[in-house]
C-alpha positions in Angstrom: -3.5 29.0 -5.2 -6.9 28.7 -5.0 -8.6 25.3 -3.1 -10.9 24.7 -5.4 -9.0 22.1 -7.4 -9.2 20.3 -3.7 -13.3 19.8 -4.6 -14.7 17.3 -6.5 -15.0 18.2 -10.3 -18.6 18.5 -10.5 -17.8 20.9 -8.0 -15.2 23.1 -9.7 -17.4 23.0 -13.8 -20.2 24.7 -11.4 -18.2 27.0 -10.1 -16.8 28.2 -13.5 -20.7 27.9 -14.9 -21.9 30.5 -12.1 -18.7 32.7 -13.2 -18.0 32.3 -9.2 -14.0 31.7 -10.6 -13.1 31.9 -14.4 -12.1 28.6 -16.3 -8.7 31.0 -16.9 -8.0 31.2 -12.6 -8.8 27.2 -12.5 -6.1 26.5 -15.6 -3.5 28.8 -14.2 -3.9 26.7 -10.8 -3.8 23.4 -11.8 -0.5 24.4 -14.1 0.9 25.7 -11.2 0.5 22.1 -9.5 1.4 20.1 -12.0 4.7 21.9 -12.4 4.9 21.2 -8.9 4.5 17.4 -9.0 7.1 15.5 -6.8 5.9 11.9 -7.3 6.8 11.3 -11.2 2.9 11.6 -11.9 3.6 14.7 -14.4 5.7 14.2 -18.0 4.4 16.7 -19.9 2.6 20.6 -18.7 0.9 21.2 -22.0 0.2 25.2 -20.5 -0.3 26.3 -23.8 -3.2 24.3 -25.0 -4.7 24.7 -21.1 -4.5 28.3 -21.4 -6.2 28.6 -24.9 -8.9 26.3 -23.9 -9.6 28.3 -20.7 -9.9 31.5 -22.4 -12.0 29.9 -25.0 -14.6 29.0 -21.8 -14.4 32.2 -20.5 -15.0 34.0 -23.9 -18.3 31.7 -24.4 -19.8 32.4 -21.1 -19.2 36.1 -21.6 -21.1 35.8 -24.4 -24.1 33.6 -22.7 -23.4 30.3 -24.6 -22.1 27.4 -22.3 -24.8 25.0 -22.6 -25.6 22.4 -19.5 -24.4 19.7 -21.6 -21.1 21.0 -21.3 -20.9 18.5 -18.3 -17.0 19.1 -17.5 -16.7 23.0 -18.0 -13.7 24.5 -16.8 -12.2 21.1 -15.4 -8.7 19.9 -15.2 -7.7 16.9 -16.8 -4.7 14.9 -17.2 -3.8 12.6 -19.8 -2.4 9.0 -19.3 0.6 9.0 -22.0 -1.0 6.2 -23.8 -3.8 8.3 -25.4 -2.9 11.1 -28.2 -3.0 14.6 -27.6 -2.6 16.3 -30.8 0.2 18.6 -31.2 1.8 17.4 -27.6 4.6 14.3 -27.7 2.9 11.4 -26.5 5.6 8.5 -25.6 3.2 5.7 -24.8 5.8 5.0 -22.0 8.5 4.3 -24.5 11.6 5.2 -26.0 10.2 3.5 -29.4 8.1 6.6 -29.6 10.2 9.2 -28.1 9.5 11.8 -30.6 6.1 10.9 -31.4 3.7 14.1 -31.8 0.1 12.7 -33.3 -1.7 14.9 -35.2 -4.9 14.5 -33.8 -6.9 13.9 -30.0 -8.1 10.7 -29.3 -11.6 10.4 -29.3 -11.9 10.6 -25.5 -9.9 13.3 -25.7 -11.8 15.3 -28.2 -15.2 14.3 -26.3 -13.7 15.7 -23.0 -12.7 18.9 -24.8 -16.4 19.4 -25.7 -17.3 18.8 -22.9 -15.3 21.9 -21.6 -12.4 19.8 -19.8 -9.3 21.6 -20.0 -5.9 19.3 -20.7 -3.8 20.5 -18.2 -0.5 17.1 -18.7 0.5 14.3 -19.8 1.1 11.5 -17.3 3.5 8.6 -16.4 2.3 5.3 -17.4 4.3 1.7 -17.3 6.3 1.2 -20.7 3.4 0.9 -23.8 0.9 0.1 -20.3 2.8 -3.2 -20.0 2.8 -3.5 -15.9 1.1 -2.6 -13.4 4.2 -0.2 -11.5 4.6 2.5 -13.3 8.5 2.1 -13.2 9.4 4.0 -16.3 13.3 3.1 -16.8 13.4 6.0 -20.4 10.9 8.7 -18.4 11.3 8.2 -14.8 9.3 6.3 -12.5 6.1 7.4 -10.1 5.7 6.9 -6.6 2.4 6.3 -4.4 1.7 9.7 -2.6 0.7 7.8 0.5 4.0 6.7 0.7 7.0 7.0 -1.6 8.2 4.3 -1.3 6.4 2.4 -2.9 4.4 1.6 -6.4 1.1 3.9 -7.3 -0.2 0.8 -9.1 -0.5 1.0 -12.7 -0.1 1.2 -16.0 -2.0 4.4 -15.0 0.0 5.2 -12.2 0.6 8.8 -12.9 -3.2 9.2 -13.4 -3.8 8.1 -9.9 -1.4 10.3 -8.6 -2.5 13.3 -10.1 -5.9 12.3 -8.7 -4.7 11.7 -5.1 -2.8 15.1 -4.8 -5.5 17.2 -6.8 -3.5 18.1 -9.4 -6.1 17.7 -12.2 -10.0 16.6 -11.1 -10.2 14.0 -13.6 -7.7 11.6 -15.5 -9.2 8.7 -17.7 -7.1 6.2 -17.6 -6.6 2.6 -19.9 -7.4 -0.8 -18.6 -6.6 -4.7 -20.0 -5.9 -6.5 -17.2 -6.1 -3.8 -14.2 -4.5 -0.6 -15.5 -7.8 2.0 -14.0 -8.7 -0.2 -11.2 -5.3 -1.2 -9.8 -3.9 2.1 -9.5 -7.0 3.8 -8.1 -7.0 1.2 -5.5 -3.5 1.7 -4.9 -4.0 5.6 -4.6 -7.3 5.7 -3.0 -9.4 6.9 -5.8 -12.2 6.3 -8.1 -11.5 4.2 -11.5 -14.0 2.6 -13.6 -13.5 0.1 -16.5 -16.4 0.1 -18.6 -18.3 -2.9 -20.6 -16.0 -3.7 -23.9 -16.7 -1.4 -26.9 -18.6 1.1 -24.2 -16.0 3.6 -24.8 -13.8 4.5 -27.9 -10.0 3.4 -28.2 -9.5 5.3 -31.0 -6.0 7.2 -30.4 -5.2 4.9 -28.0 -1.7 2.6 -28.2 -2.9 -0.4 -28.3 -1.6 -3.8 -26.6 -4.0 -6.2 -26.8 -7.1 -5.1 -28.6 -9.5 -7.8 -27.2 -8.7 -6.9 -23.7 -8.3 -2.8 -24.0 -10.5 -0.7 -22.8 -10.7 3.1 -21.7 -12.4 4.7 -18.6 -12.9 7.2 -16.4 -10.8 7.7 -13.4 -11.6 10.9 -10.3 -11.7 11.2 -6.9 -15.8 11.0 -6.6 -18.1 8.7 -8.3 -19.7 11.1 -9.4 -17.2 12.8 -11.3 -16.5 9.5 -12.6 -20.2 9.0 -14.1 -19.7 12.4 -15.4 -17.1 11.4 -17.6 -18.5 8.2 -18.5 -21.5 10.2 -19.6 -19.1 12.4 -21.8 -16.9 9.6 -23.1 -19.5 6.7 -23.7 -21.7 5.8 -26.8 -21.7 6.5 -30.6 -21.0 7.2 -33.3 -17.8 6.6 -33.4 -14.4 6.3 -35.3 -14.5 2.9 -33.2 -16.1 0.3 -34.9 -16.2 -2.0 -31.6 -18.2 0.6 -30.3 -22.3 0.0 -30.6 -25.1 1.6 -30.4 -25.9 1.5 -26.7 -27.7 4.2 -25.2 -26.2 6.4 -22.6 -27.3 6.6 -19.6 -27.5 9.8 -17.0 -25.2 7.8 -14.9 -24.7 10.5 -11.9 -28.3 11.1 -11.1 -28.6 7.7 -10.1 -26.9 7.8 -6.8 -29.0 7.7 -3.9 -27.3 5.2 -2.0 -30.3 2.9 -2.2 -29.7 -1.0 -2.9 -32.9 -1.9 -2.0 -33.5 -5.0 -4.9 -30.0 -5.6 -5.6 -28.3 -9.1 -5.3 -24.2 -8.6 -4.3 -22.0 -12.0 -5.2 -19.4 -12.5 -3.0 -17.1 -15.1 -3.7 -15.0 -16.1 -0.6 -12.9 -18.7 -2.5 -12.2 -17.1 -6.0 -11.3 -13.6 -4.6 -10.6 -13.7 -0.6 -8.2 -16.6 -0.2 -4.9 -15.2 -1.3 -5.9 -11.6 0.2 -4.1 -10.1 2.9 -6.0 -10.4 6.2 -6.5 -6.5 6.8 -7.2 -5.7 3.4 -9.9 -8.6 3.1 -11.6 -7.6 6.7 -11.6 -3.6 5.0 -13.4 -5.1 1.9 -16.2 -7.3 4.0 -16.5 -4.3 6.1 -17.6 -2.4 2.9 -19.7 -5.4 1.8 -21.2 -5.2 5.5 -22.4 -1.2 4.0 -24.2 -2.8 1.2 -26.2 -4.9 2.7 -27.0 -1.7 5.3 -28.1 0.2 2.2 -30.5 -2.3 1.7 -28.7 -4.7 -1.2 -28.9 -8.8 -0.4 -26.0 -10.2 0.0 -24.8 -13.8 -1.1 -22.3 -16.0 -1.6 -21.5 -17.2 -5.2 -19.0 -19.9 -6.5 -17.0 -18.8 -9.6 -15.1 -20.6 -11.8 -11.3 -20.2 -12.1 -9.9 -18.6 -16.0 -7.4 -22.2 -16.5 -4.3 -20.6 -18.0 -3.1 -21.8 -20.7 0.3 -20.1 -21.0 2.0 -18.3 -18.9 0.9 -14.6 -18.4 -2.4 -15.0 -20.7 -3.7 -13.8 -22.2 -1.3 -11.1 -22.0 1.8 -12.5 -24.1 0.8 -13.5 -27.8 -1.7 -10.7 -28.3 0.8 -8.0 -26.8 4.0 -9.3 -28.5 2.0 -9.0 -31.8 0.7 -5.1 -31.3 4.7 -5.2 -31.3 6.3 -7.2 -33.8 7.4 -4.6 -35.9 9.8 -4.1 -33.0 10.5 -7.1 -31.4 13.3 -8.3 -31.9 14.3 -5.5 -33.8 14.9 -2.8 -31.6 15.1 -4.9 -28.6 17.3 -2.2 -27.0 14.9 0.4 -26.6 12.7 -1.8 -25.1 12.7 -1.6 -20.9 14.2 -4.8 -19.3 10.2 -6.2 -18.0 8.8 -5.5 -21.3 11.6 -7.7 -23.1 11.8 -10.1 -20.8 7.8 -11.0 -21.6 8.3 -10.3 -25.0 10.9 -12.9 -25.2 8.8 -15.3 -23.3 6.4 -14.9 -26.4 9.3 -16.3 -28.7 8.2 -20.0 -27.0 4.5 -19.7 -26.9 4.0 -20.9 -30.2 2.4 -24.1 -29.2 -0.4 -21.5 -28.1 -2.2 -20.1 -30.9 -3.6 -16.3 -30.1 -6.8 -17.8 -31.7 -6.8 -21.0 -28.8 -6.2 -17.9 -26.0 -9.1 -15.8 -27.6 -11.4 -19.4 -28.3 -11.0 -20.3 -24.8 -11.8 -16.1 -23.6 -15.4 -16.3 -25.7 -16.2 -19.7 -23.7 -14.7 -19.1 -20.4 -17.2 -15.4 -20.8 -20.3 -17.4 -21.7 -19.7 -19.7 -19.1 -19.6 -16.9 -16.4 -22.7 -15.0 -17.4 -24.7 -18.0 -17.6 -23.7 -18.6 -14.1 -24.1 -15.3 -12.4 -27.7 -14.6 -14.2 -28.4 -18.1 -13.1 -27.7 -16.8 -9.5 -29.5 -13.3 -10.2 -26.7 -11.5 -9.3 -26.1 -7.9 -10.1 -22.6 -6.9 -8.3 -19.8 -9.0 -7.9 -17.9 -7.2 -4.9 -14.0 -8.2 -3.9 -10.8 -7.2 -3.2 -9.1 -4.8 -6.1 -5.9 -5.3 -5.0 -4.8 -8.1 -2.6 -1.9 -6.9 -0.8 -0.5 -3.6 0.2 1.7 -2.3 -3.1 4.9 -3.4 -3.3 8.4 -1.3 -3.0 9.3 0.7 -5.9 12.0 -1.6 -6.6 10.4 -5.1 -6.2 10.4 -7.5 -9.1 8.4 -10.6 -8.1 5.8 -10.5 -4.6 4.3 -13.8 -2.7 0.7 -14.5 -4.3 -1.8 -17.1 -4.8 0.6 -19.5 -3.1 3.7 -18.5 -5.1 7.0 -17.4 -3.0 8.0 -15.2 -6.3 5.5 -14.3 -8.6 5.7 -11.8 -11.5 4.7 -8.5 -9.4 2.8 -7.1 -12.7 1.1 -10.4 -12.7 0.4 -10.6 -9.2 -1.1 -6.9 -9.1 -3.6 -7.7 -11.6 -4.4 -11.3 -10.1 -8.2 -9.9 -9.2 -8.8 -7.8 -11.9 -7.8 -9.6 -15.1 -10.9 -11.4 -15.3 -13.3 -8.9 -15.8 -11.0 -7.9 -19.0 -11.4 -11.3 -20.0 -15.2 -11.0 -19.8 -15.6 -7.6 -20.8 -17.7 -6.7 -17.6 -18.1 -3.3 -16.3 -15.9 -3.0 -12.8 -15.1 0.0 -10.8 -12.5 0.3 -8.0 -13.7 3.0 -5.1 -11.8 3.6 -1.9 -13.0 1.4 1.4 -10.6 1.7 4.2 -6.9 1.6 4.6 -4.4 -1.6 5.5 -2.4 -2.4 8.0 0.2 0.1 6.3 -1.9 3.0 6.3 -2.2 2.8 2.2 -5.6 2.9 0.5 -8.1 -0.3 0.0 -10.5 -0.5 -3.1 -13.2 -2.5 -3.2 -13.9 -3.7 -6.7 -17.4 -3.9 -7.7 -18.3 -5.6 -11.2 -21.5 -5.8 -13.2 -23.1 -7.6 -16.3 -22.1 -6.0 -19.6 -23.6 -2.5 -20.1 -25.0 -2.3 -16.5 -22.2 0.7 -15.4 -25.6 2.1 -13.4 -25.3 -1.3 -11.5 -21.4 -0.3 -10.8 -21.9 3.1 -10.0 -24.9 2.4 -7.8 -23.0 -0.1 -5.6 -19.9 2.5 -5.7 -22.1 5.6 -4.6 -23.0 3.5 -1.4 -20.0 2.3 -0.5 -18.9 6.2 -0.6 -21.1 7.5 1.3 -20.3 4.8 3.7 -16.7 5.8 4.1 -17.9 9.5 4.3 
C-alpha cells in the first residue's frame, strides 16, 4: 500500500496531476484501508463508484484535459452518513432510514466530485447527528484512535477517524452545535464550520435548519481551504445560500498576523476547562501573538437558556414529528429520551428560542466590532473525551450533565451566531489525546479563521 494517502491532500491531487501515481492506484489504496477500519469509522466501502470515478481521472488526463480548477483531483473522500450519496444507502445514523438509497448527491457532494474527489465510504455519525459520541446503538459505535476507549467526538465521529488514521484525505463533515469542531478536536484534526448559508445543505438530513451547517473537515488547513473553496458559494439549490464571493482561501497562509486583534475570553470560555487542556490552548494563543497578532482580553456575554438543551429540542423534535411518537421504537434510547423532553417544552415557543437567537447574535457582533476584534480563540473541547460508555460528565459546575450537552458546551454559540469557527490541533492533555484550539470569526471572514489556523499549525510543526 502506497504512503501517499499518509500526505496531506493537496499533496496526493498533485501527485495524480503530474501522473506521478494514477487516481486508479490512490482509489485502490484508500479501499484497501477503509475495509480495513477497526475503530467503527467505516459503514459503507462504496468501491464501485471509487473505482469508476478514478478511471474517469485517469482517462481525462490521458487525454490532456484535467483543468487546475479541478482543486481535489484524485483525492479520497469520505462521507459523513448524514449527506446523500446517490445510488449508496445513506442511514442518517438511524434505523428510521435503514433502507434509504437517495437518488441524487448532495450538493457538496456533487461539487467535490467536480472537483475530482473520489468517494471512497460512508461514515458513522451519532443517530440523525443528535450527539456528540458517535455511539450508534442500530450501526455500531466509533472509537477515538488515540485511544479506544473512549469517544471520537461527534456527530461526525467517523469523519474524524477516517481523518486521524488516513483512510480518506478529506471528509466534510455537519455542524449545529459542534458536530465538525468537536470531533476534530477530539481526533486531532482540522474541521471548519463555515458562516451560515456559506455552504449548501441541500441533501443533507436536517435537524435544526437555523443551526445546520456543512464544512470541510482534513488533516491540514490547507486541505481544509481547498475544500471550502470547492464547496462554498452560488448558485445554488440552497436558497439560504447568497451571493458571496469565494475567496482563494489556501493562498492566504503565510503565518503572518501582523494587524490582527485575537479576543480571549478568560471567563466565558476558560473557567470550566480542564487545567492541561486550557494551559495547551494559551500556549497556542502565546503562538499568535509570536506571529505577530495583538492579543486581548474580551468579555462576552453568556446565551441565557431558556429551556433545557436549546436551542436544540423544539427545532429538532419538529424535523421529526412525523416520527415521534410514532415509531418511537426505532428511535435510539438518547435520541428519545430528548425527544420526549420536547413533549413539555411547550411553554417555549420555537419562535421565542429563534427571537431570542437573532437578539442574542446582534448583541454579540455589536460587541466584538466594538472591541475590533477579528478571532475569538478558546478551548474546542473542555475536557479530555469521555469513555465510550459514559452518559452524563462534570461540567460548568454540574456533577452529571448531559455528555452531548457538555461536549458541545464551547461550541454551540457560534451555531447560534452563525460565525465562522475552525477547530485545528494544539497540543495534547494530560491523557495523551488531542487539544483543539477553536478559532472563530465575524460572518463571512473564513480568511480570518484560516489565517489564525495556518499559524497556529505551523506553530505545532
Amino acid at each position: 500500500m502506497s504512503c501517499l494517502l499518509d500526505a496531506p491532500g493537496w499533496e496526493i491531487s498533485a501527485a495524480v496531476r503530474a501522473r506521478r501515481v494514477s487516481a486508479t492506484e490512490v482509489a485502490k489504496d484508500a479501499l484497501e484501508r477503509v475495509r480495513a477500519d477497526s475503530f467503527g469509522a467505516v459503514w459503507l466501502v462504496t468501491e464501485e463508484r471509487a473505482l469508476r470515478e478514478a478511471a474517469a481521472i485517469d482517462a481525462a488526463l490521458a487525454r490532456g484535459d484535467a483543468p487546475d480548477e479541478r482543486l481535489l483531483l484524485g483525492v479520497p473522500v469520505g462521507w459523513k452518513d448524514l449527506i446523500d450519496t446517490a445510488g449508496d444507502r445513506t442511514t442518517y445514523g438511524s434505523a428510521l432510514y435503514r433502507d434509504h438509497v437517495p437518488p441524487r448527491d448532495a450538493e457538496a457532494v456533487e461539487r467535490l466530485a467536480a472537483a475530482g474527489a473520489i468517494t471512497v465510504a460512508k461514515l458513522a455519525t451519532h443517530e440523525l447527528a443528535w450527539g456528540t459520541t458517535t455511539q450508534n446503538p442500530h450501526f455500531g459505535s466509533c472509537r477515538n484512535p488515540h485511544d479506544p476507549t473512549r469517544v471520537p467526538g461527534g456527530s461526525s465521529g467517523g469523519s474524524g477517524v477516517a481523518l486521524a488514521t488516513a483512510m480518506v484525505a478529506a471528509a466534510p463533515g455537519t455542524d449545529t452545535g459542534g458536530s465538525i469542531r468537536c470531533p476534530a478536536s477530539c481526533c486531532g484534526v482540522v474541521g471548519l464550520k463555515p458562516t451560515y448559508g456559506r455552504v449548501s445543505l441541500a441533501g443533507v438530513r436536517p435537524l435544526c435548519t437555523t443551526l445546520d451547517h456543512c464544512g470541510p473537515m482534513a488533516r491540514t488547513v490547507r486541505d481544509c481551504a481547498l475544500q471550502l473553496e470547492v464547496m462554498a458559494g452560488g448558485p445554488s439549490r440552497d436558497a439560504r445560500v447568497p451571493a458571496v464571493p469565494v475567496e482563494r482561501w489556501s493562498e492566504g497562509l503565510s503565518g503572518d498576523l501582523r494587524g490582527m486583534r485575537v479576543g480571549v475570553a478568560e471567563r466565558y470560555f476558560f473557567e470550566h476547562t480542564a487545567a492541561d487542556i486550557a494551559a495547551r490552548v494559551r500556549r497556542a494563543v502565546d503562538g499568535l501573538a509570536h506571529a505577530g497578532a495583538e492579543i486581548v482580553e474580551i468579555d462576552l456575554e453568556w446565551p441565557t437558556p431558556m429551556g433545557e438543551g436549546d436551542p436544540f429540542i423544539p427545532e429538532g423534535a419538529a424535523t421529526l414529528q412525523e416520527f415521534w411518537p410514532a415509531r418511537r421504537d426505532e428511535i435510539g434510547p438518547d435520541v428519545a429520551r430528548d425527544l420526549a423532553l420536547s413533549d413539555g417544552l411547550a411553554a417555549v415557543p420555537f419562535a421565542a428560542v429563534n427571537q431570542y437567537r437573532l437578539e442574542y447574535a446582534g448583541r454579540m457582533l455589536e460587541k466584538v466590532r466594538a472591541a475590533g476584534i477579528d478571532v475569538i480563540a478558546s478551548p474546542a473541547q473542555a475536557q479530555t473525551p469521555p469513555p465510550t460508555d459514559a452518559l452524563t460528565i462534570p461540567y460548568a459546575g454540574h456533577p452529571e450533565m448531559d455528555v452531548t450537552y457538555a461536549m458541545c458546551g464551547l461550541t454551540l454559540v457560534f451555531n447560534m451566531l452563525g460565525w465562522p469557527a475552525v477547530s485545528v490541533p494544539c497540543g495534547r492533555d494530560g491523557a495523551g489525546l488531542p487539544v483543539g484550539i477553536q478559532l472563530a470569526a465575524l460572518p463571512w471572514r473564513e480568511d480570518h479563521c484560516f489565517a489564525a489556523a495556518a499559524a497556529v499549525e505551523a506553530a505545532a510543526l
